[in-house]
C-alpha positions in Angstrom: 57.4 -22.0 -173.5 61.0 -21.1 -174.2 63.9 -21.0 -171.8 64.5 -17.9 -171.9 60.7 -17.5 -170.4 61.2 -20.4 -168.1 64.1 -18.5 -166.8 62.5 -15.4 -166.0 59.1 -16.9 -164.2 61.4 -18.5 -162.3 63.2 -15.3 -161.0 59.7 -13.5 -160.7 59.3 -16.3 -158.3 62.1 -16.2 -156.6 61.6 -13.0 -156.4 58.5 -13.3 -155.0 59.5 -15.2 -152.2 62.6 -13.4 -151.7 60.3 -10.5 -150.7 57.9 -12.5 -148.7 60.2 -13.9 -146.9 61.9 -10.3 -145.7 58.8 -9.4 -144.8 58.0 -12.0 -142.2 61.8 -11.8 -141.0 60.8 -8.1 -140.0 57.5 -9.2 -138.5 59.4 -11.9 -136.5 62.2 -9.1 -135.4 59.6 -6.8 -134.3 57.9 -9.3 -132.4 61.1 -10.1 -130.4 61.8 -6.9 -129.8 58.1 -6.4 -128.5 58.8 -9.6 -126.3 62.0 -8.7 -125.0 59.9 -5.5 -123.6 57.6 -7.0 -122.2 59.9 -9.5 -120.1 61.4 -6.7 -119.2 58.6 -5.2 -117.7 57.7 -8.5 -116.0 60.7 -8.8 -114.5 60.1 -5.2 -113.1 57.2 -5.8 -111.6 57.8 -9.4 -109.8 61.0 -7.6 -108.6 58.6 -4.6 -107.4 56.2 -6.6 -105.8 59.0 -9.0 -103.9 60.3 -5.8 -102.9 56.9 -5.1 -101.7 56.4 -8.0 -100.0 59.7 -7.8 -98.0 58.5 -4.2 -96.5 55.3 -5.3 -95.5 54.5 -6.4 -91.5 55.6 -9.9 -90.9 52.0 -10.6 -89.8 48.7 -8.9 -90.8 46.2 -8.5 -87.8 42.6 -8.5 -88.5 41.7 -5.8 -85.8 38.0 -4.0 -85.7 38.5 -0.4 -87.2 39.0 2.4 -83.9 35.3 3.8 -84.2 34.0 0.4 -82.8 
């Protein structure tokens, strides 16, 4: 095998790599943005539900319903 073909499998390689590498460093990206969503819409809803949770009676009474 000559150098010259050394050389160039070893840039079809690199290459290679080169491209499979971008390709998970745009899965990873998307993924983080997908994250960052989602703890944004956790954050929503623990805030919704303390907000909830402050409106509601101080104490729940267990009373029979009126028809009894």
């Amino acid at each position: 095998m000559s150098v010259d073909e050394r050389l160039n499998e070893v840039e079809s390689r690199l290459l290679f790599h080169e491209d499979g590498m971008q390709s998970l460093s745009d899965l990873v990206y998307a993924q983080q943005r997908q994250l960052d969503k989602l703890q944004q819409t956790c954050d929503l809803l623990v805030q919704r539900i303390q907000e909830a949770g402050q409106e509601a009676p101080a104490k729940i009474v267990d009373e029979p319903p009126p028809h009894y």
